[in-house]
PLY file of the C-alpha trace (Angstrom):
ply
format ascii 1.0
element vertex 172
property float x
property float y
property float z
element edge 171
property int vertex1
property int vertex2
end_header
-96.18 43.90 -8.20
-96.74 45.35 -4.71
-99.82 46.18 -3.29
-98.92 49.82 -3.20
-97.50 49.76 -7.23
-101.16 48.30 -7.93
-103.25 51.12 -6.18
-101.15 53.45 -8.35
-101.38 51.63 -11.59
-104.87 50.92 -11.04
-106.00 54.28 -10.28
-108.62 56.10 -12.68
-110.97 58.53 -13.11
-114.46 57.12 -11.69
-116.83 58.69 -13.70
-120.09 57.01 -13.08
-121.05 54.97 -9.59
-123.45 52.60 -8.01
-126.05 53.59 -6.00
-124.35 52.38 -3.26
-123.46 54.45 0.04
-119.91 55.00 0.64
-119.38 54.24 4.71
-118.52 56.89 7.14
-115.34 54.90 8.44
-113.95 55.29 4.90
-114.59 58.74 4.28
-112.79 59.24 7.24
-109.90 56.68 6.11
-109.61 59.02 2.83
-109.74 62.49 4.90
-106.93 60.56 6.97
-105.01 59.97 4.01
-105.31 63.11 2.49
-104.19 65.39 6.01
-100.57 62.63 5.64
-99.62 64.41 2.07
-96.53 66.23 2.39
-97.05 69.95 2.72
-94.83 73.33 2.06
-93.80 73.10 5.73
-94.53 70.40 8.42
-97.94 72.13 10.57
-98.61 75.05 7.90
-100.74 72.79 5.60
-103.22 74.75 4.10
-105.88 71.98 3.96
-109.49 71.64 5.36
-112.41 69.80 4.18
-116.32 69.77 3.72
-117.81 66.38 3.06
-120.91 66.53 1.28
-123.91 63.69 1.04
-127.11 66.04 0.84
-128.28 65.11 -2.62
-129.84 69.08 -2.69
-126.25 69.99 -2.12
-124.62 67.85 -4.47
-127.19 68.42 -7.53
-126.16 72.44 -6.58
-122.42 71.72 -6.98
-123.64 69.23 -9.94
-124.37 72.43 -11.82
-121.14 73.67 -11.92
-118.96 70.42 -11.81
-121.64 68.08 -13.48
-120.08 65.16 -12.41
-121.18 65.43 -8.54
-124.45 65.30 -9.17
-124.52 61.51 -9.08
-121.63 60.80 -6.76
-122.72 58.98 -3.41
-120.18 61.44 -1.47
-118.00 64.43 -2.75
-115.18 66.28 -0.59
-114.72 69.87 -1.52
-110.88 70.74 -0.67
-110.44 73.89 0.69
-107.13 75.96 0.95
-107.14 77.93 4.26
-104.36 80.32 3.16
-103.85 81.72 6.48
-102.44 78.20 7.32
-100.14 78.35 4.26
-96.57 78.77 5.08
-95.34 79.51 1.37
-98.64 81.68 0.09
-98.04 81.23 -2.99
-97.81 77.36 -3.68
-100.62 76.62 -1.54
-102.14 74.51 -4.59
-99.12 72.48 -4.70
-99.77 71.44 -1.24
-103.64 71.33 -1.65
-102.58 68.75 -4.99
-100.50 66.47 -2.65
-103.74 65.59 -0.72
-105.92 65.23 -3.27
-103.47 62.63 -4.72
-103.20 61.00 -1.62
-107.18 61.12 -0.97
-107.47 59.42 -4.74
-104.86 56.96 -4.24
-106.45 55.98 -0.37
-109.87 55.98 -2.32
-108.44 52.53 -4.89
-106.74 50.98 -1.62
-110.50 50.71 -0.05
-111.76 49.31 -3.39
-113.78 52.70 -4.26
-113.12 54.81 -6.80
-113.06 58.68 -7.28
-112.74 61.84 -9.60
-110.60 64.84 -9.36
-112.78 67.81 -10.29
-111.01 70.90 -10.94
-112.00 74.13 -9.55
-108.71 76.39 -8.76
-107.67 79.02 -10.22
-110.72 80.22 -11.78
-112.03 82.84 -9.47
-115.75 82.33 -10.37
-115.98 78.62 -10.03
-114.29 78.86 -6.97
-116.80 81.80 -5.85
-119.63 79.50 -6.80
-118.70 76.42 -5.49
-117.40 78.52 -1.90
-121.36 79.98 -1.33
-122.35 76.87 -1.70
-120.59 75.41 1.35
-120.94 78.37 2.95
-117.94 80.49 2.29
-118.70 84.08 1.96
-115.27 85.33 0.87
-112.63 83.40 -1.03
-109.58 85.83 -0.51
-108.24 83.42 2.40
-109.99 80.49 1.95
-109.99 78.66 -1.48
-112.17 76.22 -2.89
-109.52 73.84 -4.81
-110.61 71.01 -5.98
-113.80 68.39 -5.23
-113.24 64.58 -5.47
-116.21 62.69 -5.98
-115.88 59.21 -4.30
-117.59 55.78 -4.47
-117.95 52.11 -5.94
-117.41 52.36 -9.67
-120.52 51.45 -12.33
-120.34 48.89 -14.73
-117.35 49.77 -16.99
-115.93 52.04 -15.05
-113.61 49.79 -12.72
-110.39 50.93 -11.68
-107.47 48.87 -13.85
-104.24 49.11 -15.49
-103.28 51.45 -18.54
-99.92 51.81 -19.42
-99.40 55.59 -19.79
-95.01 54.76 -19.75
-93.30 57.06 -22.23
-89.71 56.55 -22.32
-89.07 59.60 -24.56
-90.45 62.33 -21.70
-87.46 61.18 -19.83
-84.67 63.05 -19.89
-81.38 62.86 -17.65
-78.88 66.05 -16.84
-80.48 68.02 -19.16
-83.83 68.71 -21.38
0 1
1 2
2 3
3 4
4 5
5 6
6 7
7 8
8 9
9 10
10 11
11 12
12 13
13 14
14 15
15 16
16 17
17 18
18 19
19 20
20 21
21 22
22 23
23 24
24 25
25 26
26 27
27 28
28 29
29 30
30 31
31 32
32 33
33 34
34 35
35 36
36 37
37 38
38 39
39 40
40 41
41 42
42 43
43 44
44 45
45 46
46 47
47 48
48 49
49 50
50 51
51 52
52 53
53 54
54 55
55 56
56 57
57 58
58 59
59 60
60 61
61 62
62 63
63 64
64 65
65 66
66 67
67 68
68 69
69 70
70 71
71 72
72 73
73 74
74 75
75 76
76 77
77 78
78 79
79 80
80 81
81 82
82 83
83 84
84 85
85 86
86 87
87 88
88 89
89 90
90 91
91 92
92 93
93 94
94 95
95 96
96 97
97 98
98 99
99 100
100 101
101 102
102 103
103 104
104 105
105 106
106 107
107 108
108 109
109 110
110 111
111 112
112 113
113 114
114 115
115 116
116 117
117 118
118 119
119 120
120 121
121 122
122 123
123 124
124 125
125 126
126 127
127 128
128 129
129 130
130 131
131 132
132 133
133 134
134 135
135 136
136 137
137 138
138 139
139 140
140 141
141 142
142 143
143 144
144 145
145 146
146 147
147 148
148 149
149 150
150 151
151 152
152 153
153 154
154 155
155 156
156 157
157 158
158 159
159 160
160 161
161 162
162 163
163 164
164 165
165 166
166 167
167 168
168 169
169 170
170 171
């Protein structure tokens, strides 16, 4: 198995994490990773970031994604939908670098959580006046992904998720 088939096989939802900080070169290693994903249309991707490691500030997103609250280092994705070529798949886009972010977040030996947060309009309200955006008409809290090393029982590892019969060729 290649190194790259491991990272996705490996790859799981990090829960729980050590009290351990999460280094500044990496965070920037998964930002990097993230700002590669493919987007609508080469320079109209919609993505931008806010890195949070103010425990005040992740306790506050903690109450509306509860899983934050304990995370050494969460990144709140943010659609700017000015930037958006196509405006209305601007969450495809904004899922492309999350799933690179996760998959760059295994590769460094860390591991990470996708927590949800588009389309509903009051999470995303929430979760934007807490990073400091007023108005969420053109720029869209999507997702957080909280990142670090995985607790006890919580490592990242293989599960076979294959299911030959959701494959279907020509025609469902």
């Amino acid at each position: 198995m290649s190194d790259f088939e491991e990272i996705i096989n490996t790859r799981r939802s990090i829960r729980e994490y050590q009290d351990k900080e999460v280094s500044d070169e990496d965070i920037l290693k998964i930002l990097k990773a993230g700002m590669q994903a493919p987007g609508s249309r080469l320079g109209a991707e919609p993505w931008e970031f806010v890195v949070v490691k103010n425990k005040e500030t992740l306790a506050k997103l903690g109450e509306i994604k509860p899983r934050v609250t304990n995370a050494p280092v969460a990144i709140v994705l943010v659609a700017n939908i000015e930037r958006a070529f196509y405006k209305l798949v601007w969450q495809q886009d904004m899922g492309a670098a999350a799933e690179n972010m996760l998959l760059e977040a295994v590769n460094l030996g860390l591991g990470a959580l996708w927590n949800g947060v588009a389309p509903e309009e009051e999470r995303m309200k929430a979760i934007g006046e807490i990073i400091g955006i007023d108005d969420i008409t053109q720029t869209k809290p999507y997702c957080i992904i909280t990142i670090g090393y995985p607790a006890e029982g919580w490592e990242n590892k293989f599960m076979d998720k294959f299911d030959e019969e959701r494959i279907h060729y020509e025609k469902y």
